[in-house]
VEXFI-961379 format. One record per residue (C-alpha): residue number from 1; x, z, y. Coordinates in Angstrom, 3 decimals. Layout:
N
  num         X         Z         Y
  NUM         X         Z         Y
...
//
This chain:
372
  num         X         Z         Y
    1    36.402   -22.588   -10.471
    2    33.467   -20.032   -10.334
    3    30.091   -20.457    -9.678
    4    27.890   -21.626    -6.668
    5    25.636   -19.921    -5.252
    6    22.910   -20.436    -3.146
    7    19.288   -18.650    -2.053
    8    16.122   -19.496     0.087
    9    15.615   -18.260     3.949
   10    11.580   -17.687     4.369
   11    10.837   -17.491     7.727
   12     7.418   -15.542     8.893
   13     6.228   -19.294     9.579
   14     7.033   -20.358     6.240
   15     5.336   -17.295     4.527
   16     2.067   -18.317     6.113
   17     2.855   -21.881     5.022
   18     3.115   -20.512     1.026
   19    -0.016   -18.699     1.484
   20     1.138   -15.049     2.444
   21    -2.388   -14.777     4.150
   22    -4.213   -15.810     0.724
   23    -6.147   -12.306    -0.308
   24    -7.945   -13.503    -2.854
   25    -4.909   -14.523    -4.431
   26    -2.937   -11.709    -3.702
   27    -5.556    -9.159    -5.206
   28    -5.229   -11.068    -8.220
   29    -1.578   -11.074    -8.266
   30    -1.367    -6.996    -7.650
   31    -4.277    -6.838   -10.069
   32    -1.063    -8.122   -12.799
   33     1.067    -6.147   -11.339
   34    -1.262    -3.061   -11.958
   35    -1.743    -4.031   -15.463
   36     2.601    -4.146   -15.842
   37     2.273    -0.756   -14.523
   38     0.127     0.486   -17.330
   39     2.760    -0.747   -20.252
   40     5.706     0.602   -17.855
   41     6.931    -3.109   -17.584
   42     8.645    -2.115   -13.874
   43    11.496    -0.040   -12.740
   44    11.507     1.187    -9.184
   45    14.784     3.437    -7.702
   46    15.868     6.568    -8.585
   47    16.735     8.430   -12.510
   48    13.203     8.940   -12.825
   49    12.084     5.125   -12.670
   50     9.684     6.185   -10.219
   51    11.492     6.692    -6.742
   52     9.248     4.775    -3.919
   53    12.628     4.319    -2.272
   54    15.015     6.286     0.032
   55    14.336     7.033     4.203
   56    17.014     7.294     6.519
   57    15.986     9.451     9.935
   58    18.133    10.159    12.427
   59    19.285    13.325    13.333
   60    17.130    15.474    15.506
   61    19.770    15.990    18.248
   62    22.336    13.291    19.425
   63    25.443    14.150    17.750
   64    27.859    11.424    18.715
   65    27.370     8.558    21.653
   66    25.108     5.973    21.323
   67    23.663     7.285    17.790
   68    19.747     7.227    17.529
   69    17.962    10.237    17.399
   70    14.659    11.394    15.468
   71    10.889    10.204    16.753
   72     7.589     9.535    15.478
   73     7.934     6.856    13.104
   74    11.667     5.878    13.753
   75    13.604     5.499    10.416
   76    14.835     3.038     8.118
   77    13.892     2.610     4.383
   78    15.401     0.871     1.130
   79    12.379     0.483    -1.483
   80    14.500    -1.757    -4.620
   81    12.308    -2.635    -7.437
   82    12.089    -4.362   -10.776
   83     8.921    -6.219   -11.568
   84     8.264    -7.069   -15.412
   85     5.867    -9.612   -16.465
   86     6.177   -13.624   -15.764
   87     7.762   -12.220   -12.587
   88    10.899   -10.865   -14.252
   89    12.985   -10.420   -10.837
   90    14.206    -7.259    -8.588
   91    14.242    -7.046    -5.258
   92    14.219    -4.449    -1.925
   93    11.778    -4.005     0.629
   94    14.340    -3.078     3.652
   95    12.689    -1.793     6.881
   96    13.629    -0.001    10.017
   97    10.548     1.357    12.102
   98    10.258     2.652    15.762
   99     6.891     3.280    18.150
  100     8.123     2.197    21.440
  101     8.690    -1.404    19.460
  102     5.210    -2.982    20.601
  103     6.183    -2.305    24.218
  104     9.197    -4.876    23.743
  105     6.720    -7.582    22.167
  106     7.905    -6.512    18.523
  107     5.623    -5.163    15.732
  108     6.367    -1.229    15.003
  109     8.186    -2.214    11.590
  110     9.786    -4.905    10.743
  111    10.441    -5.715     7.055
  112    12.305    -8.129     4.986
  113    12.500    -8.607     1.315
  114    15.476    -9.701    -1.032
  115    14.802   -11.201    -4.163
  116    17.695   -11.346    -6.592
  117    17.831   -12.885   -10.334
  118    17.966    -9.698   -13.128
  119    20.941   -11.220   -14.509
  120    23.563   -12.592   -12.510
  121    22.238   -10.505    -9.670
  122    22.875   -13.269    -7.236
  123    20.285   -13.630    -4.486
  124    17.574   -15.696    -4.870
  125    15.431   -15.587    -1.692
  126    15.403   -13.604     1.876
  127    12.030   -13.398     3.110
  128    10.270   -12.548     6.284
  129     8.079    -9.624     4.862
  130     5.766    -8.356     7.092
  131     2.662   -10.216     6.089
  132     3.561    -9.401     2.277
  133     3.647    -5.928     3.343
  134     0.581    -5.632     5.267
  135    -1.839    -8.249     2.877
  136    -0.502    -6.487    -0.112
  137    -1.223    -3.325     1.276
  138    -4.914    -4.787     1.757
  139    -5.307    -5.908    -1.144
  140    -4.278    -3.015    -3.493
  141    -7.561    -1.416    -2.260
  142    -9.354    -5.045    -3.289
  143    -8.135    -4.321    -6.531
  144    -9.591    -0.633    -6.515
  145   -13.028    -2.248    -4.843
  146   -13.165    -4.892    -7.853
  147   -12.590    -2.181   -10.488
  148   -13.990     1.174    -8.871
  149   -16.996     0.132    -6.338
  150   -20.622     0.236    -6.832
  151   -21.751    -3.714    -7.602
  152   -24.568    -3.233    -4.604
  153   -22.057    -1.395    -2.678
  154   -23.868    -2.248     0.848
  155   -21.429    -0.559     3.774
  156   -18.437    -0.422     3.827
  157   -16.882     2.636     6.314
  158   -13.346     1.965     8.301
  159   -10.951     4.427     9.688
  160    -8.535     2.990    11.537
  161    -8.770    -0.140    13.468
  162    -5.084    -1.257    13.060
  163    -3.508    -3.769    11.602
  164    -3.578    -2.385     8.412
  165    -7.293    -1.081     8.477
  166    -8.235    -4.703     8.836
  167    -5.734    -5.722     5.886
  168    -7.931    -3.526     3.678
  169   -11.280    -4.555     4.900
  170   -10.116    -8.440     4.063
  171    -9.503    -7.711     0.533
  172   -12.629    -5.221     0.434
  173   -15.130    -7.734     2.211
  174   -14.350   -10.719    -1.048
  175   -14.674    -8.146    -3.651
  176   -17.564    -6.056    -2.336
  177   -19.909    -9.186    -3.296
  178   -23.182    -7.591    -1.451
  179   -21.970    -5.996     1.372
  180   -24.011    -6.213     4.430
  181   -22.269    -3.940     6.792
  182   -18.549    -2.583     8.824
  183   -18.443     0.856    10.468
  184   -15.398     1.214    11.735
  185   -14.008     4.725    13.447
  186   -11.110     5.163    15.267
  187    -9.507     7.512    17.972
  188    -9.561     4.773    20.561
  189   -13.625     3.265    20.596
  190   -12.390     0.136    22.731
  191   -10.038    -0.384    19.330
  192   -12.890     0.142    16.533
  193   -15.186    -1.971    18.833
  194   -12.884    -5.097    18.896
  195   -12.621    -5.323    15.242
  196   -15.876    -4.851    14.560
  197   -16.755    -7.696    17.098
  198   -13.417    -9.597    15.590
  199   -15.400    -9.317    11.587
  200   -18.691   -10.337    13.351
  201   -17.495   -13.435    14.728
  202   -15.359   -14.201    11.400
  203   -17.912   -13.443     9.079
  204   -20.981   -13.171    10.769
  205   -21.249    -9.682     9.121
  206   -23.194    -6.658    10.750
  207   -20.333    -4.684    12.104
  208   -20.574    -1.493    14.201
  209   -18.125     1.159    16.140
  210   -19.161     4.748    14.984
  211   -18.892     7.470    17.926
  212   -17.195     9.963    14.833
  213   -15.163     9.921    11.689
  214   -18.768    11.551    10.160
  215   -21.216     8.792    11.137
  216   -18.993     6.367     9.974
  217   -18.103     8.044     6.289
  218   -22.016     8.941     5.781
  219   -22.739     5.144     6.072
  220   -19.717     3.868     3.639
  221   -20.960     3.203     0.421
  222   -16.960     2.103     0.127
  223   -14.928     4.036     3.131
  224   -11.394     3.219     3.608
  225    -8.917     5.362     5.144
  226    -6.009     3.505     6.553
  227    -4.912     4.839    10.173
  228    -1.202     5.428    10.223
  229    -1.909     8.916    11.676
  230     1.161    10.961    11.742
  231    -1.214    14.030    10.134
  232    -3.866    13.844     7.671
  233    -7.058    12.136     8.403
  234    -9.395    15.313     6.924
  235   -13.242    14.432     5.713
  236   -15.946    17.097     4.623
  237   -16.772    16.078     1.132
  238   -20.772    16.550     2.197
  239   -19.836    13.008     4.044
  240   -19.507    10.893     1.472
  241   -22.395     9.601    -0.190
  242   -23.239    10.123    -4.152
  243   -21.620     6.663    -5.454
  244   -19.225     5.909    -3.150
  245   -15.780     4.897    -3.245
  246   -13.182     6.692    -1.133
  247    -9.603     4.888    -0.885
  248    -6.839     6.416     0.358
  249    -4.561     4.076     1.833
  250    -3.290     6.270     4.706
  251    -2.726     9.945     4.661
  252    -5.678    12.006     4.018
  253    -7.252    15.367     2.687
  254   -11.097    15.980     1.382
  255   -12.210    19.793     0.974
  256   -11.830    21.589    -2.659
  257   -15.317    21.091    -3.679
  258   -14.831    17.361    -3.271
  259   -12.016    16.931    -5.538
  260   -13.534    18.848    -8.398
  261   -16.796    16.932    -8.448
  262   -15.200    13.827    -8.249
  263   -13.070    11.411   -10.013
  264    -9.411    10.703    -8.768
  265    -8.116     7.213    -9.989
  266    -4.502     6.702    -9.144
  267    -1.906     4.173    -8.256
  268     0.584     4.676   -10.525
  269     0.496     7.951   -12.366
  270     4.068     8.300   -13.253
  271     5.479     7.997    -9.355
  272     2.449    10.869    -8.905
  273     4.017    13.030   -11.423
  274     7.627    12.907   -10.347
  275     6.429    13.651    -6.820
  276     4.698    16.963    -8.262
  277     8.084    17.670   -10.080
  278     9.356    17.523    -6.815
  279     7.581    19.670    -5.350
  280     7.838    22.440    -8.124
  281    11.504    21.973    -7.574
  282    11.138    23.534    -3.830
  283    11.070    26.995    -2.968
  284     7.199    28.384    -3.949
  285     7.080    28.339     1.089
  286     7.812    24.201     0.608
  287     5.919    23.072    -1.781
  288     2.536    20.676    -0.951
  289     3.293    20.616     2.280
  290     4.246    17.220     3.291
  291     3.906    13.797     1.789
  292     1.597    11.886    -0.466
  293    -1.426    13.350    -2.046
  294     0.237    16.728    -1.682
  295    -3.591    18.319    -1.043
  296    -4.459    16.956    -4.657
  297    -1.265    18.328    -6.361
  298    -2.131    21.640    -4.570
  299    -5.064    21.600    -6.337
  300    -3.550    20.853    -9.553
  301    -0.754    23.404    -9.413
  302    -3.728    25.701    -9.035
  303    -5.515    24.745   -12.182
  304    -8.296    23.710   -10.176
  305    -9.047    20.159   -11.103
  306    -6.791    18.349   -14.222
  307    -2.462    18.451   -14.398
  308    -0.921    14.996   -13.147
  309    -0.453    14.464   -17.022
  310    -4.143    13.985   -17.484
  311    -4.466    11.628   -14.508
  312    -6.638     8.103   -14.920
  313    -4.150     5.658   -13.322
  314    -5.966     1.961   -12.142
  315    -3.964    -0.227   -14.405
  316    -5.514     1.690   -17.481
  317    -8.879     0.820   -16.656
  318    -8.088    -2.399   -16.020
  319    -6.581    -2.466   -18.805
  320    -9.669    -0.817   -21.172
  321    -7.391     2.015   -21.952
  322    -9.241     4.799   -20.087
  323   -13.119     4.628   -18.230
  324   -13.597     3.368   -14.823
  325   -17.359     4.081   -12.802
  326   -18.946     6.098   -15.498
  327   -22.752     6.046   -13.112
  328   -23.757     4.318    -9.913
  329   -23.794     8.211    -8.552
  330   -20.127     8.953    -9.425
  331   -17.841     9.210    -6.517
  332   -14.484     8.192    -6.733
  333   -11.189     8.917    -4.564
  334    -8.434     5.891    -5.155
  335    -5.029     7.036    -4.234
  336    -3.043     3.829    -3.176
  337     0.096     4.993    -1.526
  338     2.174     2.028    -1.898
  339     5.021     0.692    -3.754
  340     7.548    -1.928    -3.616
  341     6.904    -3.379    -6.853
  342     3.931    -4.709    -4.910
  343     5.595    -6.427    -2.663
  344     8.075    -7.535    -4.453
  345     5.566    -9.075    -6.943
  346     4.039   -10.763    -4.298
  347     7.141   -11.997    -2.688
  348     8.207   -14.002    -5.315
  349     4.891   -15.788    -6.383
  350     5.672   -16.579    -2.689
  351     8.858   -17.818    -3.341
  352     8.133   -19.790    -5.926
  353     4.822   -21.217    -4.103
  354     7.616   -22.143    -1.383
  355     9.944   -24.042    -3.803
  356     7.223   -26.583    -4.766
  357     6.236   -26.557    -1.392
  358     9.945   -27.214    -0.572
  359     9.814   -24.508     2.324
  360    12.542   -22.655     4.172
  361    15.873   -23.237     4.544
  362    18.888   -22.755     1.644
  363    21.694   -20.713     2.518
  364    25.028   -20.413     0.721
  365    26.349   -17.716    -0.217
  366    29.952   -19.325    -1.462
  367    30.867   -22.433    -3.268
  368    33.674   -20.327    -5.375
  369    33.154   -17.001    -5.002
  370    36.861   -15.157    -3.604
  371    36.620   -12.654    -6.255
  372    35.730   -14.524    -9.373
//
């Protein structure tokens, strides 16, 4: 007789119920997570430890009936993970994304997340995941703001008025402790407008649309860059005030001169560097052209700011290993391009949250499995 085997069905309903919508706790769950990234206590996909997962876009042409073919933001992704720690558990992020979605009443991505045990490898949970995706992306910059912000930090500068530019301003807005004032740019004004109006009558905060991306970054003394742009968002670095805090959430470029008067903290320094040995890998016409932080490793390939290998990643400050601010005039670019250890992390203080809560629904999988 083998084993039984059962796992937990979240719905999005009972996500909210086991606090997916809790920042503050969030920021101080990826804050552990950050410091399990500093001792290497985490294994994402690939040989190198440090895949963020594997796309699959369709091809450009049809090629057979009925088969999808490539668009703006249409593909689906497998991010696995291994989380260290008290969390000791793996797990996927598994989403499929496509831009005509809101026009059917569905978000543009939707996400779900498997948890399994490290052992047995039998599922433990299957959760609704796109609140964990889109607080946790939030609240990775509330770890940078805790750890990396001025402490009088005053304004705080928003591109992007989408969902996930107001993920990020929630976790900013409880860890920027004196902040006064939103300035939020986007392409559409009506957009920027209703979330500033949206923070005002949440918060009672000052909160203001900015009629360009350069008002609104010469007023951040924190500016966050989340607008899922399909290029680039490019700032002049004579924008950004001395002392501020730039975070990259979204894609993004600053001018030369920027990077090499300021300090770059990163995510997680190892996924950085086996991107740039990626990119050495291509032919000399492909490399830093697209994906993450490519501008940056440009920059680096040119001996024009410090090699990857020299690279201050967040969990070592918070972990006293390397310095964080070193002056209140210091500006500093966080690089938080996302991971699935994060939500994986997340998802299972969820899950277990939802098992004392005795949320969700258990599934079996088999009494006796066939093959046993």
């Amino acid at each position: 007789m083998g084993k039984q085997t059962e796992f937990l069905y979240l719905s999005e309903e009972d996500m909210i119920k086991a606090g997916v919508l809790d920042y503050a706790r969030c920021i101080d769950v990826e804050e552990e997570i950050f410091k399990l990234l500093s001792v290497g206590d985490y294994v994402m996909g690939g040989d190198n430890h440090n895949s963020h997962g594997i796309m699959m876009k369709f091809p450009a042409e049809e090629t057979f009936p009925g088969m999808p073919v490539d668009a703006p933001d249409r593909r689906f992704m497998a991010m696995p993970a291994y989380v260290g720690g008290r969390f000791h558990v793996a797990g996927q992020k598994w989403y499929g994304s496509n831009i005509i979605n809101p026009s059917r009443g569905l978000p543009r991505s939707i996400l779900m997340v498997m948890l399994n045990d490290v052992d047995t490898c039998e599922p433990l949970a299957l959760m609704s995941a796109n609140l964990i995706s889109s607080v946790r992306t939030g609240c990775v910059p509330g770890v940078g703001v805790r750890y990396l912000a001025k402490k009088d930090a005053k304004v705080c500068a928003a591109i992007g008025a989408g969902p996930i530019g107001k993920a990020c301003f929630e976790a900013i807005r409880l860890e920027a402790k004196a902040l006064e004032e939103l300035v939020v740019y986007d392409l559409f004004k009506e957009k920027a407008e209703a979330f500033a109006n949206e923070m005002t009558e949440k918060y009672g905060i000052r909160a203001r649309a900015a009629d360009t991306m350069e008002e609104a970054v010469r007023a951040g003394d924190i500016v966050s860059v989340a607008a899922s742009s399909l290029k680039p968002i490019s700032l002049e670095g004579d924008w950004l005030k001395p002392g501020s805090l730039l975070i990259f959430s979204g894609r993004g470029q600053v001018d030369e001169k920027y990077f090499t008067t300021s300090k770059v903290v990163w995510d997680n320094v190892k996924m950085h560097e086996a991107y740039f040995a990626e990119h050495l890998a291509l032919p000399e016409n492909e490399r830093f052209i697209n994906g993450i932080a490519v501008q940056i490793y440009r920059f680096m390939y040119e001996k024009k700011i410090p090699p990857i290998e020299e690279a201050i990643g967040l969990g070592d400050i918070i972990r006293g290993e390397k310095p964080g601010r070193a002056s209140d005039d210091e500006r500093i670019c966080f690089i938080a391009g996302g991971m699935p250890i994060w939500d994986v992390g997340w998802g299972y203080d969820l899950y277990m949250h939802a098992k004392e809560m005795g949320l969700g629904q258990t599934l079996k999988l088999w009494d006796s499995p066939y093959l046993a």
